[in-house]
C-alpha positions, -999 to +999 in steps of 0.1 A: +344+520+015+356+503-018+334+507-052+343+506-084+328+523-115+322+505-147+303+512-178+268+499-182+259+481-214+221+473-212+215+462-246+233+452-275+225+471-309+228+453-342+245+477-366+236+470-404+265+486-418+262+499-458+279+471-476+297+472-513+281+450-545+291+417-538+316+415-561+335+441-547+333+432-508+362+426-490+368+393-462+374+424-437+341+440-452+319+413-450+334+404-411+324+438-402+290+440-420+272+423-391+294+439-359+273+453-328+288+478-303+274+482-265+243+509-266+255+527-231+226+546-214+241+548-181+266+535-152+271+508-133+292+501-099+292+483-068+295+489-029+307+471-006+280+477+022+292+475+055+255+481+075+245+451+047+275+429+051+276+421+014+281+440-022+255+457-035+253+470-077+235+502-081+231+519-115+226+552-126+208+571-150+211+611-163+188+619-186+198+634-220+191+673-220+194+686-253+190+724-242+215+722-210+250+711-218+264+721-184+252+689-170+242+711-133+228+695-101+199+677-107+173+665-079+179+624-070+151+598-074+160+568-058+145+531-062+140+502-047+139+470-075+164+489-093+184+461-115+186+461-151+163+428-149+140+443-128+123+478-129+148+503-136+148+502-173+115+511-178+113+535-153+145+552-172+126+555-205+098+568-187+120+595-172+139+605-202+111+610-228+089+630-199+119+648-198+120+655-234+087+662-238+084+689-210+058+672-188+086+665-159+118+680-143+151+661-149+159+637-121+189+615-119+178+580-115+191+555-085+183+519-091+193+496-061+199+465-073+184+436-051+203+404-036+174+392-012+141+413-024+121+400+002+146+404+031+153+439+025+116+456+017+098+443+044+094+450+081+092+425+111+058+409+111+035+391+136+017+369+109+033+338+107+022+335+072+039+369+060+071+346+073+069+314+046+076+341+016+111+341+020+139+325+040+149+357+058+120+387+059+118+420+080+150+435+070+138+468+060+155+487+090+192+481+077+182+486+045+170+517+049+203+525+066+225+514+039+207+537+017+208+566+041+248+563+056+265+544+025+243+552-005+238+589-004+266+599+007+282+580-024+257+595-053+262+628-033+298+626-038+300+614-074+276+631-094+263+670-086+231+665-073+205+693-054+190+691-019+157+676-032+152+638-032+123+612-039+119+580-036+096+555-060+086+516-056+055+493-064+048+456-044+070+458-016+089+479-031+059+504-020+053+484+014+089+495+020+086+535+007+051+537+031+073+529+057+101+548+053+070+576+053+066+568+083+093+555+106+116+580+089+104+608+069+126+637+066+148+603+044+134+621+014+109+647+006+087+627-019+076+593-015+057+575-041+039+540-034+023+522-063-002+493-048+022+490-020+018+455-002+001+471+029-013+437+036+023+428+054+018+423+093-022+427+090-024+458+075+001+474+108+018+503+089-018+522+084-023+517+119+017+527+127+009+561+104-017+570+127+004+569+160+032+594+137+011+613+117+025+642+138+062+636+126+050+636+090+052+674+087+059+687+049+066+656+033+048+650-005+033+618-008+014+599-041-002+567-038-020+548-060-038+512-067-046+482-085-078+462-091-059+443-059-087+446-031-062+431-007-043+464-014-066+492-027-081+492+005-057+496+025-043+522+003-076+542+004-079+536+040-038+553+043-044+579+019-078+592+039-057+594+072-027+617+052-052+635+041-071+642+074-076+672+095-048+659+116-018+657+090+009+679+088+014+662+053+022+691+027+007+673-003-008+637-009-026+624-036-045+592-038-052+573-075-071+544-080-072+524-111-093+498-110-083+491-147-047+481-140-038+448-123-012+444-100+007+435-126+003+465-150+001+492-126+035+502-124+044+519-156+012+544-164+012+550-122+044+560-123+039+582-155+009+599-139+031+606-108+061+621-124+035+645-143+021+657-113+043+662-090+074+670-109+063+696-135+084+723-150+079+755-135+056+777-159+079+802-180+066+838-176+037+850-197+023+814-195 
């Protein structure tokens, strides 16, 4: 497997540099009085996937920790929709200033960068209509085992990481994280879907977590939803059958928030997530 590493400049900062009276200032002053540098907040590289057939970018992000400057294994959160034009910038802010603040263990971030979005997060499908979004749909399977036989082997090799993983998406992004749930769960021990697209093949993975719900046994699981009734429902409807009698499910937790669109969801879900389930352990005497 080839890859190569290389530096990740997300934004350009425009430095305004002191500058000397006019009189005084220099050709070579004034030339450098407007210069920007790359801001670099992370890393960037690239894999050749075999199980995909084609290169895929991934970029990573450890957040600053002022108080540990042995930079040990940290716990991996990985995500779907992960480019730097998609959602993996403001998921990074999110994590690094919850991390700062104390309301959320470090994590280092995984953004998977997508080539065909629509290909790679769904499952097959039945309804013919689920079929005119995209050229090719229902890929989710080999994506799924890119991320388990090239991707995490390759983040596990690089960086020092712990045992503990999660996994976060919204849209299909969270149709795909539902059913990694539950057509492979031990993949990662926390699964967050934010108004996941449950509508995909009629509504077939709430009816597909039913028939596993036995194979589901300690796994952490946060949903939430939109003012989208297409979704909410369904996600109410999933969330009530991980939550049953029946489910070995260790922890699940069901927000709706009818105030958010499907288009604003993603950011305070994801905040309210990250607060409860990934805490820092309460020091002693508190």
């Amino acid at each position: 497997m080839r890859y190569r590493l290389l530096r990740a400049t997300v934004v350009l900062l425009a430095a305004v540099l002191p500058t000397a009276p006019a009189a005084a200032q220099s050709p070579a002053d004034a030339a450098r009085a407007g210069a920007t540098e790359p801001l670099v907040t992370g890393e960037t590289f690239t894999i050749q996937s075999t199980v995909l057939g084609e290169v895929r970018r991934i970029n990573v992000f450890r957040p600053y920790i002022w108080w540990d400057t042995t930079e040990a294994a940290l716990p991996v959160m990985y995500m779907p929709d992960g480019g730097t034009q998609e959602d993996f910038l403001h998921i990074m802010g999110l994590l690094q200033i919850s991390v700062m603040n104390g309301t959320m263990r470090p994590f280092l971030l995984v953004g998977i960068e997508n080539t065909e979005r629509r290909r790679d997060l769904t499952g097959p499908t039945d309804d013919p209509e689920d079929r005119t979004i995209a050229p090719r749909v229902g890929g989710s399977a080999a994506f799924r085992a890119f991320i388990r036989s090239e991707l995490m082997p390759m983040i596990d090799a690089r960086y020092a990481t712990t045992d503990e993983s999660a996994i976060v998406g919204e849209s299909l992004a969270g149709l795909f994280v539902v059913e990694t749930l539950i057509e492979e769960p031990g993949l990662f021990d926390t699964y967050i879907a934010i108004d996941p697209s449950l509508w995909w093949n009629r509504g077939a993975l709430v009816r597909r977590a039913a028939e596993r719900i036995d194979t589901l046994h300690g796994r952490t699981v946060w949903l939430a939803a939109s003012n989208e009734r297409q979704i909410s429902g369904l996600t109410a409807q999933l969330a009530a059958l991980l939550g049953g009698e029946r489910s070995p499910v260790a922890r699940i937790h069901y927000e709706p928030m009818p105030e958010e669109t499907h288009g604003t969801i993603y950011h305070p879900a994801a905040l309210r997530a990250f607060r409860a389930l990934f805490a820092p352990p309460l020091e002693e005497g508190q």
